[in-house]
GUKE-265604 format. One record per residue (C-alpha): x negated, y, z; residue in three letters. Coordinates in steps of 0.1 Angstrom, whole numbers, padded with zeros to 4 digits, always signed. Example, Ala and Ser with C-alpha at 12.3 -4.5 7.8 and 13.67 -1.06 7.14 Angstrom:
# GUKE-265604
-0123-0045+0078ALA
-0137-0011+0071SER
This chain:
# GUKE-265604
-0548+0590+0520UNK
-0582+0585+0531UNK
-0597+0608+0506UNK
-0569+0633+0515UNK
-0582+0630+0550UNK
-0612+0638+0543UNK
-0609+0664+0523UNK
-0585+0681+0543UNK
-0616+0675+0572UNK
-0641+0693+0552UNK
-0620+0719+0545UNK
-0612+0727+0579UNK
-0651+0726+0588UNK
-0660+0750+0561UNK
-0629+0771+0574UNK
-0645+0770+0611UNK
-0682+0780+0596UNK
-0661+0810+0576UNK
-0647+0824+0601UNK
-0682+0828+0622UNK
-0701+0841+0596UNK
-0674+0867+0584UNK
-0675+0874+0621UNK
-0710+0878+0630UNK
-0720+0913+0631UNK
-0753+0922+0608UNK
-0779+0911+0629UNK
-0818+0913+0636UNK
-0824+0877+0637UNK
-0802+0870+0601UNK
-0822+0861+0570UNK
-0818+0887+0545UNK
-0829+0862+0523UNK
-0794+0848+0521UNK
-0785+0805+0526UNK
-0803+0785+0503UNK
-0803+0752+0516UNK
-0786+0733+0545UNK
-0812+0746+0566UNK
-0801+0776+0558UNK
-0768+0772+0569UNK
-0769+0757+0599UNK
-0795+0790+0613UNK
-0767+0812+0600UNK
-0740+0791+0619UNK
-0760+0786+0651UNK
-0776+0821+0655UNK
-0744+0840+0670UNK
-0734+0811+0692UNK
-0767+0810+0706UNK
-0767+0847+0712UNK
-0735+0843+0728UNK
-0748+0812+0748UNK
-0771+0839+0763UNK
-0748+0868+0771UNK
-0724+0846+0782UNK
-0750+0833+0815UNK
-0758+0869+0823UNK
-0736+0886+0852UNK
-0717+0913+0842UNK
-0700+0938+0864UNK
-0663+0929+0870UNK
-0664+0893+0855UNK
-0659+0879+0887UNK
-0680+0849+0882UNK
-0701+0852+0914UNK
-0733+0864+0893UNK
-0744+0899+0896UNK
-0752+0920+0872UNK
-0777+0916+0849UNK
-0787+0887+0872UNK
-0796+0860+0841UNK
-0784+0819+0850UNK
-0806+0798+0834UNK
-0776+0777+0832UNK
-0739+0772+0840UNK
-0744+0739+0849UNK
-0735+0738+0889UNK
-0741+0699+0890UNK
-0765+0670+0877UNK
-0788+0690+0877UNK
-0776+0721+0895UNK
-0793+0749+0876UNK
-0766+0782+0888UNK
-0797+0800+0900UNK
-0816+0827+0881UNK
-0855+0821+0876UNK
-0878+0851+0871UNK
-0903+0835+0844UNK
-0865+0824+0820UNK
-0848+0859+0829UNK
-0878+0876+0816UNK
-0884+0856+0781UNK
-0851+0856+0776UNK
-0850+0891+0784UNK
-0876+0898+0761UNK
-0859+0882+0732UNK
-0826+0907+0742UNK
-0850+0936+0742UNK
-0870+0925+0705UNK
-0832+0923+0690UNK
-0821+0958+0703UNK
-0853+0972+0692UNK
-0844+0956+0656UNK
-0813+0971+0653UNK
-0784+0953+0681UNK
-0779+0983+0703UNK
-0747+0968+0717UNK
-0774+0950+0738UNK
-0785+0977+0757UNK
-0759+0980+0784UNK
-0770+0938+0793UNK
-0808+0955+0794UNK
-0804+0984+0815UNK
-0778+0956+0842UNK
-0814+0933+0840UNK
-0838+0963+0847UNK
-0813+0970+0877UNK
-0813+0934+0888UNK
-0848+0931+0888UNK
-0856+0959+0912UNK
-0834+0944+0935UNK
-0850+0911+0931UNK
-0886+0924+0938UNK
-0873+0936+0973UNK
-0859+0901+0983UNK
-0878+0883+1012UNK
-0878+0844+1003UNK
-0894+0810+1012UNK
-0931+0831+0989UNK
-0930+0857+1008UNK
-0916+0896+1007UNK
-0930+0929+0990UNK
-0950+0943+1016UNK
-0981+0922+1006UNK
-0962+0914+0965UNK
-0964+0878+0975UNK
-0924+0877+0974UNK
-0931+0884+0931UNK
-0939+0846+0934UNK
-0907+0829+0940UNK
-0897+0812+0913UNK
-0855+0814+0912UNK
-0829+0829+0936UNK
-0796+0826+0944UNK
-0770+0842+0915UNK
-0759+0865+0941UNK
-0794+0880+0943UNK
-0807+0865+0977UNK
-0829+0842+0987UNK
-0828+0808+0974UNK
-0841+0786+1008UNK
-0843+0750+0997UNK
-0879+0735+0991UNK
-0893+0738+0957UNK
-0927+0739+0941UNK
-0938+0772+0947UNK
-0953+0801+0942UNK
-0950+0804+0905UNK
-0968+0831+0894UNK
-0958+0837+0853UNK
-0928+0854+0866UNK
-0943+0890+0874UNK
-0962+0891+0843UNK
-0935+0879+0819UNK
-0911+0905+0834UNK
-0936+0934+0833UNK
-0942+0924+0791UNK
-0908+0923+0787UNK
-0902+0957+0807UNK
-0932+0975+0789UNK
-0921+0964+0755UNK
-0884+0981+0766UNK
-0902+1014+0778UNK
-0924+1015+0746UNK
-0890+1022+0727UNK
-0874+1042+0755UNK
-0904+1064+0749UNK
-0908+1069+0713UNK
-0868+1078+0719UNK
-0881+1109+0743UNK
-0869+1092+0778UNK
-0907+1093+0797UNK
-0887+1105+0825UNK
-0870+1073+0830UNK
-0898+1053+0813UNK
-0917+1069+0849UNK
-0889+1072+0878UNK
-0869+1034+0870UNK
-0890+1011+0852UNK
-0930+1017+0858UNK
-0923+1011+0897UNK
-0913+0974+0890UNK
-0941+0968+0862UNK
-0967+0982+0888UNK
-0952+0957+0912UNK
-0960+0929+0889UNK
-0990+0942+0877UNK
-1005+0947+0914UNK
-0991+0909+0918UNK
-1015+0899+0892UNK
-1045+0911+0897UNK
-1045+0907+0930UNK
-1033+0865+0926UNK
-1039+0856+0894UNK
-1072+0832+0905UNK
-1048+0813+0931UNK
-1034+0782+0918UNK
-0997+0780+0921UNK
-0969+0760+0901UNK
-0968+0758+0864UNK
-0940+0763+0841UNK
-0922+0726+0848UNK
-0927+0735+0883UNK
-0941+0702+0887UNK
-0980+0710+0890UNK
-0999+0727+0918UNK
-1031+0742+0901UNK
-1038+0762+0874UNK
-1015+0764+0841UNK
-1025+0775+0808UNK
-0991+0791+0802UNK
-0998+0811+0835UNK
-1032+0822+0825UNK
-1024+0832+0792UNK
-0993+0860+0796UNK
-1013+0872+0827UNK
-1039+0879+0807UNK
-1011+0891+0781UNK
-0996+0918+0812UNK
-1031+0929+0825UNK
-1041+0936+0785UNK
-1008+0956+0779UNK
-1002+0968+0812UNK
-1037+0991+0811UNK
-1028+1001+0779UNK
-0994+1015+0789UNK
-1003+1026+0819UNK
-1029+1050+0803UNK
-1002+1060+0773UNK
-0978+1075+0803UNK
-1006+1093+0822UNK
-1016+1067+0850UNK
-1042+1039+0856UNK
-1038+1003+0860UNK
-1075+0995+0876UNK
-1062+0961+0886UNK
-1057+0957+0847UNK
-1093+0971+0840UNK
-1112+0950+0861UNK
-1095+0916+0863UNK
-1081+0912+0827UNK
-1117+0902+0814UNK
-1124+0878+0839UNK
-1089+0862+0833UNK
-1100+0857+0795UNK
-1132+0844+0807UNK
-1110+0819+0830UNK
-1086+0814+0799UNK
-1116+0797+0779UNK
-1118+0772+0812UNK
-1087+0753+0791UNK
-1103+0743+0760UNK
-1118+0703+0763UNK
-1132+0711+0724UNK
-1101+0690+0710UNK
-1071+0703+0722UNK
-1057+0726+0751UNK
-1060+0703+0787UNK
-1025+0725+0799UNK
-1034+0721+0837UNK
-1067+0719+0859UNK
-1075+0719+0892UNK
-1046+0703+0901UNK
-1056+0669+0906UNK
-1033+0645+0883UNK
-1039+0622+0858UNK
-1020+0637+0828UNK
-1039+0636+0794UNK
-1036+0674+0794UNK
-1014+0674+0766UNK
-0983+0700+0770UNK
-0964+0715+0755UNK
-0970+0748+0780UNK
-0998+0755+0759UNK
-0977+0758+0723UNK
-0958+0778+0741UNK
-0985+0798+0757UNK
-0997+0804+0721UNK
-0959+0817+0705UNK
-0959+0838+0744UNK
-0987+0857+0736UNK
-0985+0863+0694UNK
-0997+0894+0687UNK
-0988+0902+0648UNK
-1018+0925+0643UNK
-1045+0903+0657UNK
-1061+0875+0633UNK
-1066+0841+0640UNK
-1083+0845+0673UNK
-1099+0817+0693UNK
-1097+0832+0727UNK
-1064+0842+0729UNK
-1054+0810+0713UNK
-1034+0828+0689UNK
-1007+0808+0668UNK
-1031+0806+0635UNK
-1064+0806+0657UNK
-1084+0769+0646UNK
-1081+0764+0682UNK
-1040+0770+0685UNK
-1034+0751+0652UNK
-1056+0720+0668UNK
-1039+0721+0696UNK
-1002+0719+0679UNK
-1013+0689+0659UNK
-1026+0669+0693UNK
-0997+0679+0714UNK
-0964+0673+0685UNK
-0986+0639+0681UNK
-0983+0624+0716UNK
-0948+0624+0709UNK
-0943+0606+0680UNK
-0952+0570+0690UNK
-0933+0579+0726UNK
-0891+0582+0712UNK
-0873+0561+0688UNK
-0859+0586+0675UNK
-0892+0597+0665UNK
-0897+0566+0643UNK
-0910+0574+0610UNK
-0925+0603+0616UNK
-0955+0606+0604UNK
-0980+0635+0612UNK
-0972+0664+0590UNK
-0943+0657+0593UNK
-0921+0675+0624UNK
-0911+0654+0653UNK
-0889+0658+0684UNK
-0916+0677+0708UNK
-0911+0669+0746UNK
-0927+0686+0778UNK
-0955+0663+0780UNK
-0958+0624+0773UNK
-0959+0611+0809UNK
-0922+0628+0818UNK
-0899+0612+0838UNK
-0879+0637+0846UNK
-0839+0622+0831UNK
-0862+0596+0819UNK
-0885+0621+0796UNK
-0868+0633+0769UNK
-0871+0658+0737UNK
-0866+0693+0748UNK
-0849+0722+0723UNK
-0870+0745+0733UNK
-0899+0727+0730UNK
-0892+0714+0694UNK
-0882+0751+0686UNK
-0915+0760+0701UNK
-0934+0740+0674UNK
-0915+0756+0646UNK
-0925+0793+0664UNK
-0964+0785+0668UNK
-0960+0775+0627UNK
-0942+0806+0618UNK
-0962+0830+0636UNK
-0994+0811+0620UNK
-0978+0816+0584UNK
-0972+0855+0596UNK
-1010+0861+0605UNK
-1024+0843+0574UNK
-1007+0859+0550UNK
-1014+0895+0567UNK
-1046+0884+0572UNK
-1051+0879+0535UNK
-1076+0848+0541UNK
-1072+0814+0552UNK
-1101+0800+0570UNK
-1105+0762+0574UNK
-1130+0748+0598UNK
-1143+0716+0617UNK
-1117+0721+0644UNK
-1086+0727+0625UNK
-1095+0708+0594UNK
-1072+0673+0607UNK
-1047+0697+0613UNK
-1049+0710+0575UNK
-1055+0677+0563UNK
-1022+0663+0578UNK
-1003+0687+0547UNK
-1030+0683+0524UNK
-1055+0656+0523UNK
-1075+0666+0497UNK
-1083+0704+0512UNK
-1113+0713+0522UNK
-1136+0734+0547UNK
-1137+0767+0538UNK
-1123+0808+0529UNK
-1093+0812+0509UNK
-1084+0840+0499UNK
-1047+0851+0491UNK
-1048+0850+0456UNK
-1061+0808+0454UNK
-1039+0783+0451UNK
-1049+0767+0483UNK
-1037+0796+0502UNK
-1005+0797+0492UNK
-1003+0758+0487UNK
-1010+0755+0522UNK
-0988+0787+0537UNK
-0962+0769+0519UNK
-0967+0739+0534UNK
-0971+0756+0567UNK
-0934+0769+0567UNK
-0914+0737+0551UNK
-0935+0720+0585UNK
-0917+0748+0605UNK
-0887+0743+0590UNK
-0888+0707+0596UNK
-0888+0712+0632UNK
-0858+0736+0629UNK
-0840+0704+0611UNK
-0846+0682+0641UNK
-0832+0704+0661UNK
-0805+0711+0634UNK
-0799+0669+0636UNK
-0798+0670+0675UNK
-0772+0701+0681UNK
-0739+0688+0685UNK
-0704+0705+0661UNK
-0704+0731+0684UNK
-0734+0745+0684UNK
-0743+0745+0720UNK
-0777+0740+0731UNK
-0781+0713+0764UNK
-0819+0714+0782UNK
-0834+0682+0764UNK
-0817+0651+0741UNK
-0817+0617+0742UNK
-0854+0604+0735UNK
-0832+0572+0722UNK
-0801+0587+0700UNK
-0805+0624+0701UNK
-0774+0625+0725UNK
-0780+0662+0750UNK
-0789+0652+0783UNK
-0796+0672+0816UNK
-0781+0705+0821UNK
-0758+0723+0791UNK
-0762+0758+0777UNK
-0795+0765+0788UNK
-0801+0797+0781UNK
-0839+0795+0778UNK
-0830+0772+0747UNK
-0805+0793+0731UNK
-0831+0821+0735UNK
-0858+0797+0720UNK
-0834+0795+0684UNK
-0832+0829+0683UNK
-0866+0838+0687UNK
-0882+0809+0664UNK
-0857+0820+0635UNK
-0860+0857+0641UNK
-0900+0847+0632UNK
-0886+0823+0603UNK
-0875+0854+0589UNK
-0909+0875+0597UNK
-0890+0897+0626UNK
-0918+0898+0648UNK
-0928+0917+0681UNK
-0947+0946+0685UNK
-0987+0941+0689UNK
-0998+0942+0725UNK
-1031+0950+0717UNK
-1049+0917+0716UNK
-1077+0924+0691UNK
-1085+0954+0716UNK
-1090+0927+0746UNK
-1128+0927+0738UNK
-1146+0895+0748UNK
-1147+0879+0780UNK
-1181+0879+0804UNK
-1208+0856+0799UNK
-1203+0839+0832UNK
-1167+0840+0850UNK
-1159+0852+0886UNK
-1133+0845+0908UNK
-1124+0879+0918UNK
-1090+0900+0925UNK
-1081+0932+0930UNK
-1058+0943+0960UNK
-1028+0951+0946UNK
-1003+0980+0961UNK
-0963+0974+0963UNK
-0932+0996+0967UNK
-0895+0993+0960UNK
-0886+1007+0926UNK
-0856+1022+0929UNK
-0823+1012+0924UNK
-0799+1018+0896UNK
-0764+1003+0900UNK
-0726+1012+0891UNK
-0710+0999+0926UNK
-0724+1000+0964UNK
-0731+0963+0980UNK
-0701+0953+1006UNK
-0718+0925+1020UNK
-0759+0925+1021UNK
-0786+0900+1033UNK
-0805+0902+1058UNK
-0841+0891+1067UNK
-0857+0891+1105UNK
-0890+0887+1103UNK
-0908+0884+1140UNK
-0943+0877+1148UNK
-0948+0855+1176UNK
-0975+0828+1184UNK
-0961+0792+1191UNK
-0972+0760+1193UNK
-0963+0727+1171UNK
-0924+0719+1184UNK
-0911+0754+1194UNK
-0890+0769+1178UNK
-0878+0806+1169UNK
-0844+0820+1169UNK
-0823+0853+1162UNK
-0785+0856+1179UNK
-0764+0885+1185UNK
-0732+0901+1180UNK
-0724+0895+1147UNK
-0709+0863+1130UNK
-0741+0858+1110UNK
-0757+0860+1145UNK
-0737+0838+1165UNK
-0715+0868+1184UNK
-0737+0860+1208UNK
-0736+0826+1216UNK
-0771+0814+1210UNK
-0762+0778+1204UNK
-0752+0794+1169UNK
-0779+0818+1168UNK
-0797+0819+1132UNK
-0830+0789+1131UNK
-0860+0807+1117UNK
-0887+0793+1095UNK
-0926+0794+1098UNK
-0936+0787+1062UNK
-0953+0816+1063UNK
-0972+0814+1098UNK
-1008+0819+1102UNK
-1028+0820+1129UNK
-1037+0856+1123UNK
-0998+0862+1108UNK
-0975+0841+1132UNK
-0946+0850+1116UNK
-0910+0837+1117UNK
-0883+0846+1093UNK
-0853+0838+1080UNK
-0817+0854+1063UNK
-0785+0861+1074UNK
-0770+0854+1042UNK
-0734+0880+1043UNK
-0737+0910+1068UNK
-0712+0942+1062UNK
-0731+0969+1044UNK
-0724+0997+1068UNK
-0720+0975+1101UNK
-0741+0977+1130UNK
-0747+0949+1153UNK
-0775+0940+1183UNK
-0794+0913+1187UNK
-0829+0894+1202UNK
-0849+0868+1197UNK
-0855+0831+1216UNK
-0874+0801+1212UNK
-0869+0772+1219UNK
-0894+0744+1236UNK
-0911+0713+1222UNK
-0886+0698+1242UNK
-0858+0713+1217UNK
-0836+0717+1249UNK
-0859+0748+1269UNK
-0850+0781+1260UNK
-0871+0810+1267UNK
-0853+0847+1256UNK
-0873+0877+1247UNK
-0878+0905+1272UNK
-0868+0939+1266UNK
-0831+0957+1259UNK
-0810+0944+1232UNK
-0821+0957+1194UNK
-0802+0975+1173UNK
-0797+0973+1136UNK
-0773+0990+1112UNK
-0769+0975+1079UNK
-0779+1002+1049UNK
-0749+1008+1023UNK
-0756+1012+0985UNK
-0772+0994+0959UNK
-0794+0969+0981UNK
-0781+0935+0983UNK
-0812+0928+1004UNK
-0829+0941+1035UNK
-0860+0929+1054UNK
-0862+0935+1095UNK
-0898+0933+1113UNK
-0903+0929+1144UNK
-0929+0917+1174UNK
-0916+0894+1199UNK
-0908+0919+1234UNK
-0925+0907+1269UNK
């Protein structure tokens, strides 16, 4: 009976695996190769639940989920840890990866593109906690609210990979869009929000800000790297449709030049100037490395790319850390793949292994292999040697060429290591293929929030490049080298809302007052007026505004009524209140008048100066 169980078990799983592979559709990131080992399999079950993880956490219109569209969730997860918001730096990879497999040949993805381009020029306009447009400091919020306001809880921010992700991801779109003859649209829709991000760059890229964990105030490899990336690509493109990116031109050197700042001669040191005592190593910077592959650009040490002796270092000292750090990491030896965390003094749900940071490791390897072999040498020096020597003790310094055994000994080698890191994640994925945020450092069990979409995205992309579908080159080898001595400089950028393309008019939209007047340390400001948002004029209910962004030179107040009536129009003033929190003092002048816009806009912004 038991066997008869059993049997009738496995017949049922291979039933279930049957059934998903007979109804995949052909896809970009299947290998052609065809299943050859259990590895195999499991990338061939995983890959379309993994795409559907994505488009299942981006809005759609008439879904009725609350999200709208083209707005991207980083997860469904409302609760423990509440991640139901959408992030600008995990919209845009994941984005990206989207864009990549329509470009490769899955144009049912395009309708989910064109509903993210729309989404985004919406979110540009929104006034948050960073700031608004007028200035581009608003590009720096890191997440929003699903329904595309503002998200006003504290958090660590700015964050400012966002903007240049998006415009990578938005340039690489409008690349195809133009070799398919639509310039016109290429130059109306989408160059308006990459010249918003672009402007954001060059104009903030030497502030520190939060990195990638959005743990760390300073400076973050990962940031420095893709806004070198968008500055690079952004100049290039600009030119190719007739314009100038000047920000691009003058600030992308010195950001290389800054980039160099990261290297400690060993390994990448992932943050500075942020005054912690982490040992640097992070895994921001493998993915720093994979974020900014170009696949016609060699092993190159300054832009760290994935083969570079620098990038290659770098993997071996970060993958490393971890293995002494999880049990389930016992026995794993270097050279041979581990479960890769954020960084080894993580607490966060106790600091755990992370999918997308294991998949990460595989990524960096495959892109290596890719560039090697197109690159037709391997070179081996004093800084990757241990890295070398970790597949092959007995190898040497030196040039190999593509025809010696050592080349494709070690190319060989290179990939089964990728793989390996594939098959930890393959051992970690529960039956049903979804992918949490991390698992259990201890038995491997998911932990923290479930279908993430930034590591569904991460499988996809790390076994599109297992099966040498790579991006398109954004012109790395063409970044020339960086100035003898760095500057700190920035270039002013200019901002405008890109217009916006959506298939139903806002009913209910969110307004912003922003008011400048001076106060001292206790009073507060206030908004009421005669709609519910406002109080209906009772100014015990009026709307509390914030200072976060008051200067001395700027004493501004703002804040958002969340859910006004497109269309409506309502009056209002201002108040403050004392140090006291009891004496009121009104604003002079005859009641303002506001009518909310109807249309596309979800958002609006109000500024004012306080009336004698």
């Amino acid at each position: 009976m038991l066997y008869i169980a059993l049997l009738a078990g496995l017949l049922s799983l291979f039933s279930c695996w049957t059934r998903i592979l007979l109804a995949a559709p052909s896809a970009w990131y299947l290998d052609t190769r065809g299943a050859t080992s259990a590895l195999d399999s499991f990338i061939a079950y995983e890959q379309p639940i993994a795409l559907q993880g994505v488009l299942n956490n981006i809005g759609v219109e008439g879904k009725g989920t609350g999200v709208d569209p083209g707005v991207i969730i980083a997860s469904p997860s409302t609760d423990d840890p509440d991640y139901f918001y959408t992030w600008t730096r995990d919209s845009a990879l994941t984005a990206k990866m989207l864009i990549e497999a329509f470009i490769a040949g899955d144009t049912s993805l395009r309708p989910r593109i064109e509903d993210y381009i729309s989404a985004q020029a919406i979110l540009q306009t929104v006034a948050s906690l960073s700031g608004d447009l007028s200035d581009g400091s608003g590009l720096g919020e890191p997440k929003f609210e699903v329904n595309s306001t503002a998200f006003t809880g504290p958090w660590g921010r700015p964050q400012r990979d966002g903007p240049a992700l998006r415009a990578t991801a938005l340039i690489t779109y409008s690349q195809w869009l133009l070799s398919n003859g639509d310039e016109s649209r290429v130059i109306s829709k989408i160059w308006p929000i990459i010249s918003n991000d672009l402007s954001y760059v060059g104009q903030y890229w030497n502030q520190t800000g939060f990195d990638l964990w959005e743990e760390v105030d300073g400076s973050s490899f990962f940031t420095v790297a893709v806004q070198h990336r968008a500055l690079v690509e952004g100049q290039a493109f600009a030119q190719q449709i007739g314009t100038d990116c000047a920000a691009c031109r003058t600030q992308a050197p010195e950001v290389l030049c800054f980039l160099q700042s990261f290297w400690n001669g060993g390994f990448v040191t992932s943050n500075i100037n942020d005054h912690n005592s982490r040992n640097g190593r992070d895994a921001n910077s493998i993915l720093a490395s994979i974020h900014t592959f170009d696949p016609d650009t060699g092993c190159d040490d300054l832009t760290f790319q994935p083969c570079s002796s620098r990038a290659l270092a770098n993997h071996k000292a970060v993958t490393d850390s971890f293995r002494p750090l999880y049990a389930i990491n016992s026995g794993r030896a270097p050279g041979a793949a581990a479960a890769v965390g954020r960084y080894t003094e993580d607490v966060y749900y106790g600091g755990n292994p992370w999918y997308l940071c294991t998949l990460a490791a595989a990524e960096q390897l495959y892109d290596a292999v890719y560039q090697i072999n197109r690159a037709g040498t391997l070179v081996i020096d004093a800084i990757s040697l241990p890295f070398f020597r970790d597949l092959d003790p007995s190898v040497a310094i030196g040039v190999y060429p593509a025809s010696s055994p050592v080349h494709s000994n070690i190319t060989a080698a290179m990939r089964n290591y990728a793989d390996e890191y594939v098959s930890v994640v393959q051992e970690f994925t529960p039956p049903d293929g979804s992918l949490a945020e991390q698992y259990s450092r201890d038995d491997g069990s998911p932990i923290s929030a479930v279908a993430l979409t930034w590591s569904y995205a991460s499988f996809l992309t790390a076994t599109a490049r297992r099966s040498s579908v790579v991006p398109n080159s954004w012109g790395a080898s063409k970044a020339g080298t960086p100035p003898a001595t760095c500057s700190g400089t920035s270039a002013q950028g200019t901002y405008a809302p890109a217009p916006i393309d959506c298939t139903s008019s806002a009913s209910n939209v969110a307004v912003t007052f922003d008011v400048r007047e001076p106060t001292i340390y206790g009073e507060t400001v206030f908004v009421y007026g005669s709609d519910a948002a406002l109080g209906n004029w009772d100014a015990s209910k009026g709307l509390e505004l914030q200072a976060y962004r008051y200067t001395s030179s700027n004493p501004l107040w703002s804040g958002t009524a969340r859910s006004v009536a497109a269309g409506s129009s309502f009056q209002y003033k201002y108040y403050k209140t004392g140090t006291d929190g009891v004496t009121v003092e009104y604003e002079g002048g005859a009641n303002r008048t506001f009518t909310v816009p109807e249309g596309c806009a979800r958002n609006v912004v109000q500024v004012d100066t306080w009336q004698e």
